[in-house]
N, C-alpha and C positions, 0 to 999 in steps of 0.2 A: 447376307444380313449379318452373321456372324461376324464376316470381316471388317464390316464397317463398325459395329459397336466395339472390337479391338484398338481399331483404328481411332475409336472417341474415346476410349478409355486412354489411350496413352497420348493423348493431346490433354484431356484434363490431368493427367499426372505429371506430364510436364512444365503445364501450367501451375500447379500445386507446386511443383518443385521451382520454378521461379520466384514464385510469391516469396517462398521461402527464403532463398536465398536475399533477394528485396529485403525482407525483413530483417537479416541479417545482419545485413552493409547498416543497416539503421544504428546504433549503438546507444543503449537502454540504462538508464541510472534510476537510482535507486535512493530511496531517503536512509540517510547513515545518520543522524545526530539533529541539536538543535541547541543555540542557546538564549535559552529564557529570557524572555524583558525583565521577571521580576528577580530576577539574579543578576542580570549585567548593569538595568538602570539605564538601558535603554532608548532613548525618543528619538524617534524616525532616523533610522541608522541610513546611511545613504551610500558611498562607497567605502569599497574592502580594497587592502595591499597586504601581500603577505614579501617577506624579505627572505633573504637567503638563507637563514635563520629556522624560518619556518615561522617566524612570531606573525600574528597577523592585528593588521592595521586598522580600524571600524572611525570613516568619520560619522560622529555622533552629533548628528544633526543640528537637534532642536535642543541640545544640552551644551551649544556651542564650544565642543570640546573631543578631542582624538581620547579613545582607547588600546590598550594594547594588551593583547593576547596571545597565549599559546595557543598549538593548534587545534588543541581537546577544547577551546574556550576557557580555559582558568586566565582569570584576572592577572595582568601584570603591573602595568601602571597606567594612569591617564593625564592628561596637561590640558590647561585653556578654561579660558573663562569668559564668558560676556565682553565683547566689547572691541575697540580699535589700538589698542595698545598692543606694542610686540608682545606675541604669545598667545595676544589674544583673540577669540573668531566671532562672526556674528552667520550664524548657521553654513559652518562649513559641507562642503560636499563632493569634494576630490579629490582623493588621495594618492598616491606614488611614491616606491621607496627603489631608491636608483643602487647600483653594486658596492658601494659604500657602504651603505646602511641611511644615505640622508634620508629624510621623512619630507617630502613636498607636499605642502598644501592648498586645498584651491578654496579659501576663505570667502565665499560668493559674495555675502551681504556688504564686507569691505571691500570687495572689488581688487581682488590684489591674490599674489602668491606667495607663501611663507614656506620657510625651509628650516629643519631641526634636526639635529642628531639623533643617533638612535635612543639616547640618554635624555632627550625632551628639551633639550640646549638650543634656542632660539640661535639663528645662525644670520638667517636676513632674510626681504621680504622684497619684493617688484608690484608695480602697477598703481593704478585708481584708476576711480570711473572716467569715461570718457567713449570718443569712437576711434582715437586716433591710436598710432602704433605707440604696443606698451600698456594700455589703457585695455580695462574691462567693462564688459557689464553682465555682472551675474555670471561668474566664470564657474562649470559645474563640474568639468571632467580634468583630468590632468593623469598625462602617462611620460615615459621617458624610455627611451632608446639605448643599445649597446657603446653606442656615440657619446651621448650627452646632451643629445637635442632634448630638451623639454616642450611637451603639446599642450596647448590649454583648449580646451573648448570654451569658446566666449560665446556663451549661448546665447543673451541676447542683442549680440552683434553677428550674429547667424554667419559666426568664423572660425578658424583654428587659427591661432598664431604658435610661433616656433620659437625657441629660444637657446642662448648657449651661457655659459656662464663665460664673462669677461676674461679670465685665465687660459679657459679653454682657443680662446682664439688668437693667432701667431698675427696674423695682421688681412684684410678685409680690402674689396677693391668694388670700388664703385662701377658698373656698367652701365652703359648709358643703351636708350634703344637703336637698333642698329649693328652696327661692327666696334668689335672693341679689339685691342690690341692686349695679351695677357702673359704671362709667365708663372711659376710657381718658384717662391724663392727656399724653400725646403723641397726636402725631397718627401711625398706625404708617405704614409706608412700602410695605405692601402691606396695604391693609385690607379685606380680603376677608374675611368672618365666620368663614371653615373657616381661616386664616390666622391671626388674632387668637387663637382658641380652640383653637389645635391642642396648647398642654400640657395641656389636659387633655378632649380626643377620644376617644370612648365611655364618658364621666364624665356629660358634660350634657345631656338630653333635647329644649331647646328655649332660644330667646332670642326675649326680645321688646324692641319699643319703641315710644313713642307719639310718632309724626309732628307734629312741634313746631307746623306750618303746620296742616294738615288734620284733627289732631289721631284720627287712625286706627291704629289699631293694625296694625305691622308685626310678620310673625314668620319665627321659623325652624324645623322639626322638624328633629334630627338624623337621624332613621331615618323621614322621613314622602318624599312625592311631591317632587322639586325643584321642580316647576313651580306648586306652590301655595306656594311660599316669599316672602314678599314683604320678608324682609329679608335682604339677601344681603353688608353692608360695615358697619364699625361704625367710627367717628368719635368724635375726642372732642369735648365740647359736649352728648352725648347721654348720657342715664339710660338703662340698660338692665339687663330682667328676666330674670336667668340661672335655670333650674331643674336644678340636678344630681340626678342619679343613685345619684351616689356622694362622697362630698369630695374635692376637689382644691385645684391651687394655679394660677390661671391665671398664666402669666408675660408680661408686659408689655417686649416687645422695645424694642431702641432705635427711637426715630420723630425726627418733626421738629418744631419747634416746633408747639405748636396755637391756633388762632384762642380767643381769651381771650373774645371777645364772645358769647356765649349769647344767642341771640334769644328770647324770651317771649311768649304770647299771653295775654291774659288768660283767668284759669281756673287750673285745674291744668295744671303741665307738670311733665315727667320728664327732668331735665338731668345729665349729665354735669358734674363738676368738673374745667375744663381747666385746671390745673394740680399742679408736684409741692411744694408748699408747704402744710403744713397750718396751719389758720387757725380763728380764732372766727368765729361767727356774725355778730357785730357788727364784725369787720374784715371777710367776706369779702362781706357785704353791704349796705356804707356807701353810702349816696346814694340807695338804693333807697328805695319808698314806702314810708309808715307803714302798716303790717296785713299788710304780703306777711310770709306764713311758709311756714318752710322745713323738710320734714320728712328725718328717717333713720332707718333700723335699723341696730339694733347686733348681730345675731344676735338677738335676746331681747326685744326690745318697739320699737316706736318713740320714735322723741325728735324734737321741735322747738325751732323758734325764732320767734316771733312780733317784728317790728320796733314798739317803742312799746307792746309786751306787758307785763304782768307778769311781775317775774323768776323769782317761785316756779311761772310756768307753763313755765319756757322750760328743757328738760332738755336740748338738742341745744347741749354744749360746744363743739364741735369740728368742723370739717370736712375732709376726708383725700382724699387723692390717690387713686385706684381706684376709690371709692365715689359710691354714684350716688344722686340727690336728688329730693323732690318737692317744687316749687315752686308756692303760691298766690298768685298776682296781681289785683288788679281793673281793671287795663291792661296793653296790650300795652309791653313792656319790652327794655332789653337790659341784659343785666346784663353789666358787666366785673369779669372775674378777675384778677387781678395776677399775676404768674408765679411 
């Protein structure tokens, strides 16, 4: 009998020491501070941004107007007034301030986003109502990434939309559904394949490429195993097989300059066009041998260019920055691009 009430004793003590430690892993806050409605002026405060600073942000609702405060709450300055004029809000309610110091706002009642300096300096503003891209209705939330994507919550279009500021983008490639033929004409500055392709992320099913040296096919599933993934960074110099899902727009961030030299094996290769200069066939592949041709699609058929061809065979006018090529050699080559 003895044994067995030891035996319960240290099953509930164990359990006791579980719970505990449960409790633990939990992690417990506490009230520190508060500040007053009838000190701040207050009505119906809706989102908070605090900036690198440490200053923090209060959209102030139903006083259609931003606050700004230290982080104890002492008053710093505030802007905005009634109404649809730059500057002005009609019950804003989302706020975000990107590494800069910009101050984004999600202006609900005017259906729009504004954007200000830390100094209250209207800067510019996107959107109106509607359901279409660009267009809000009742936008409530707004955050921003290390990137520069801007998120809106368009509440009641029961969506997120994404956005970049026009500057930020080097140049944009339409994808159609299906296969699309791609290249990157910089070289990006974090080229990680979920990195490159993230404007358009649960659009594209797969990338592929053909290993210029070994001539092996690398790929990518978006929704398959990671570890059967053998292509994981995309470069420019390299042709690659995009297949969407859906159409989108990949956007092509700023990068740094890219290696213009294209290495070749004799055969077929699948090369990227590293550069942003669009150009003829016969500029952008002078010095090269007689017979190397060079194929594209255009959405809708293929087109080439055969060097020392005939002209009524040779339908590939043009070569463009995004787009990615197939190259026939009967020697190993390097071809240079011009910037």
């Amino acid at each position: 009998m003895m044994g067995k009430k030891i035996c319960l004793l240290a099953v509930m003590a164990l359990f006791s020491l579980l719970c505990l430690s449960d409790s633990k892993a939990e992690e417990e806050y506490v009230f520190v501070n508060k500040w007053p409605e009838e000190l701040l002026g207050l009505r119906g405060p809706n989102k908070i941004a605090v900036d690198s600073s440490g200053y923090v942000y209060v959209a102030d609702t139903y006083n259609h107007r931003i606050q700004k405060f230290t982080s104890s709450g002492d008053y710093v300055a505030k802007w905005g007034t009634g109404g649809s004029g730059d500057g002005q809000f009609d019950e804003p309610c989302g706020i975000a301030v990107d590494n800069s110091g910009y101050v984004y706002v999600a202006d609900t009642r005017n259906n729009r986003i504004q954007k200000f300096t830390s100094s209250r300096d209207y800067v510019t503003q996107w959107g109106s109502w509607g359901y279409g891209n660009g267009q809000f209705y009742y936008p409530q939330g707004i955050a921003l990434d290390s990137t520069g994507y801007v998120y809106v919550a368009d509440t009641y279009n029961h969506r997120i939309q994404v956005f970049l500021p026009k500057s930020a983008v080097l140049y944009s490639i339409d994808l159609g559904k299906g296969w699309n033929s791609v290249s990157l004409p910089v070289s990006p500055i974090n080229n990680a394949l979920t990195s490159v392709m993230s404007s358009v992320v649960g659009k594209y099913r797969s990338v592929w490429a053909l290993d210029p040296m070994s001539k092996n096919w690398m790929k990518y599933i978006a929704e398959g195993d990671p570890s059967h993934n053998s292509l994981n960074t995309m470069d420019s110099g390299i042709g690659y097989l995009v297949y969407m899902s859906d159409p989108g727009v990949l956007i092509i961030m700023q990068g740094t300059e890219p290696d213009h030299n294209v290495g070749l094996k004799a055969g077929l290769n699948i090369v990227g066009y590293p550069s942003m200069t669009s150009r003829s066939p016969q500029n952008a592949l002078a010095g090269m041998p007689q017979g190397t041709t060079i194929y594209g699609y255009d959405g809708e058929k293929w087109l080439s260019y055969t060097i020392g061809g005939p002209n009524f065979f040779n339908d590939l006018n043009l070569l463009e920055p995004g787009h990615g090529y197939y190259i026939y050699i009967e020697q190993d080559w390097v071809w240079t691009v011009s910037p």
